[in-house]
C-alpha positions as CSV (number, residue, x, y, z in Angstrom):
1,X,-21.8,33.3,-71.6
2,X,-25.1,34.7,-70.7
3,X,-26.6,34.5,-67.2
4,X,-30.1,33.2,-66.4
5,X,-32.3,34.2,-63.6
6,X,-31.5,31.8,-60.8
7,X,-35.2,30.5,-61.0
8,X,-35.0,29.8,-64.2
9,X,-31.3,28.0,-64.0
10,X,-33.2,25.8,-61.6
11,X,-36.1,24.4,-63.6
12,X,-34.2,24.3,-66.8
13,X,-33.0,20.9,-66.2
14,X,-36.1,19.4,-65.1
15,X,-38.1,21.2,-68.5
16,X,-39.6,18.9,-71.0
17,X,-42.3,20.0,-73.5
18,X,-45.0,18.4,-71.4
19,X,-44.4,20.2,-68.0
20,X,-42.7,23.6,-69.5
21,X,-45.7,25.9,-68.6
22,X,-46.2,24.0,-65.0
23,X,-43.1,25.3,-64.5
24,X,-42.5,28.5,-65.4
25,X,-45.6,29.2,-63.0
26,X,-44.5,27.2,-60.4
27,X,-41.4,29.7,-61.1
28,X,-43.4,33.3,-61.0
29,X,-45.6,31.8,-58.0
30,X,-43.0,30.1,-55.5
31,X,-40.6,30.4,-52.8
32,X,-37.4,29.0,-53.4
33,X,-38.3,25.8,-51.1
34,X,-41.4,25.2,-52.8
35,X,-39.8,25.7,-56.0
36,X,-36.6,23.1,-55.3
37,X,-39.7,20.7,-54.2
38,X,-41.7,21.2,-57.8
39,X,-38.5,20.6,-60.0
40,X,-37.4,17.2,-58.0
41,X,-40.9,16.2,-58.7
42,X,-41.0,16.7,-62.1
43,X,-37.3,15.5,-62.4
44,X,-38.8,12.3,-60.9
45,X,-42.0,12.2,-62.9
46,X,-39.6,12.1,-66.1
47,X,-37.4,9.1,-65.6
48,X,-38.0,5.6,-66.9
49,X,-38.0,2.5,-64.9
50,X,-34.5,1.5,-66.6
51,X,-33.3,5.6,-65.4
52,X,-34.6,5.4,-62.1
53,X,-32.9,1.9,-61.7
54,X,-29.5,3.5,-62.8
55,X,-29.7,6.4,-60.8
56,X,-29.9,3.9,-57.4
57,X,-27.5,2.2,-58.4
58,X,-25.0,5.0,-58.8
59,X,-26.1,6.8,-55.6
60,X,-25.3,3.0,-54.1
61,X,-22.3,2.7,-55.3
62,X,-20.9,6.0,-54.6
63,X,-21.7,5.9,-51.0
């Protein structure tokens, strides 16, 4: 198995062909804070309705 950069481990699930390059910026330009703060925005711009939905439901009913 090949290693990433841990930058690049973090956006990777939050990359889409639409915000790919936003990323990889936000990536060369910010601090690791910043950076967690950029993905779980873009992870967020990316759901549906219907996903968003799901995913408070299953934070709900794991708590």
């Amino acid at each position: 198995m090949v290693s990433c950069p841990p930058k690049l481990a973090q956006i990777a699930p939050a990359a889409t062909a639409e915000n790919e390059e936003r990323l990889l910026h936000a990536a060369r330009t910010q601090g690791p804070k910043q950076l967690k703060s950029t993905v779980a925005k873009e992870k967020a711009a990316g759901r549906n309705v219907d996903q968003e939905a799901a995913r408070h439901r299953r934070i709900h009913n794991e708590r």
